[in-house]
C-alpha positions as a Markdown table, in Angstrom:
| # | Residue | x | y | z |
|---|---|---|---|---|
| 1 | Unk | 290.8 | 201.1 | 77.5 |
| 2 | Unk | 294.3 | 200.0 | 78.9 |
| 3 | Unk | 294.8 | 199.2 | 75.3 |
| 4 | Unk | 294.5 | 201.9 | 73.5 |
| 5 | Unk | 297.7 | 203.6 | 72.4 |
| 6 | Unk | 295.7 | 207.0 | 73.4 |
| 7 | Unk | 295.2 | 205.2 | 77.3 |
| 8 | Unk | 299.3 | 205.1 | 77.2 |
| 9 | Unk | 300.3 | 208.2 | 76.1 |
| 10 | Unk | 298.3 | 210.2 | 78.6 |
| 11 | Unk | 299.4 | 207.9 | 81.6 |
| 12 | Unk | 303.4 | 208.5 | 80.1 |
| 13 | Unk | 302.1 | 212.6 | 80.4 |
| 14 | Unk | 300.4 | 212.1 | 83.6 |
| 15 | Unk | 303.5 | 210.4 | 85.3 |
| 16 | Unk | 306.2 | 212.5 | 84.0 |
| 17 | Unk | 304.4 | 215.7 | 85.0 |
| 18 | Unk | 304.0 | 214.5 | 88.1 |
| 19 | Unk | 307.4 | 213.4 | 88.7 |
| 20 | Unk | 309.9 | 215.5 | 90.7 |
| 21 | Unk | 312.3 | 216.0 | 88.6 |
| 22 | Unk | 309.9 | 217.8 | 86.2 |
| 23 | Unk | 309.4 | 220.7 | 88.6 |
| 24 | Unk | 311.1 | 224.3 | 87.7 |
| 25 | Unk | 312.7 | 223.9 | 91.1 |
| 26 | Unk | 314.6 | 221.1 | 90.0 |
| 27 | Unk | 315.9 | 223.6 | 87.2 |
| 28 | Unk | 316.5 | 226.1 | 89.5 |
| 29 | Unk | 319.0 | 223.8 | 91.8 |
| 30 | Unk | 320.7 | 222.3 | 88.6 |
| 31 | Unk | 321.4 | 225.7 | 87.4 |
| 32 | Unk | 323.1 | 226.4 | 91.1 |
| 33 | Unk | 325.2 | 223.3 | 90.9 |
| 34 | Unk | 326.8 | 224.3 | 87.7 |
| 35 | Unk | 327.3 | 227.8 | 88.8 |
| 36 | Unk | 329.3 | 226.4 | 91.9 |
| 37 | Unk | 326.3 | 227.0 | 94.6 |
| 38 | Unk | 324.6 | 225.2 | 96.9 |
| 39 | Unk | 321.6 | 223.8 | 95.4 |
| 40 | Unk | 319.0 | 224.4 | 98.0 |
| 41 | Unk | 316.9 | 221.9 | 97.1 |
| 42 | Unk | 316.3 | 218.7 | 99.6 |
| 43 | Unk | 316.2 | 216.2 | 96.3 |
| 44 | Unk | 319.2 | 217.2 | 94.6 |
């Protein structure tokens, strides 16, 4: 049911794990930037 609190919450999960900026590359090229690399990552 669309309106069940339950609905939401795994539709917030769903979407934010399938997000890009969840990803451990995303982690991996932040971690470069503030080290004063390159981040090698095409969506930085």
């Amino acid at each position: 049911m669309a309106t069940s609190p339950i609905d939401r919450q795994f539709r917030d999960i769903h979407t934010a794990a399938a997000h890009v900026i969840v990803g451990p590359l995303t982690y991996e090229a932040a971690g470069r930037v503030e080290l004063g690399l390159e981040a090698e990552f095409p969506f930085f």
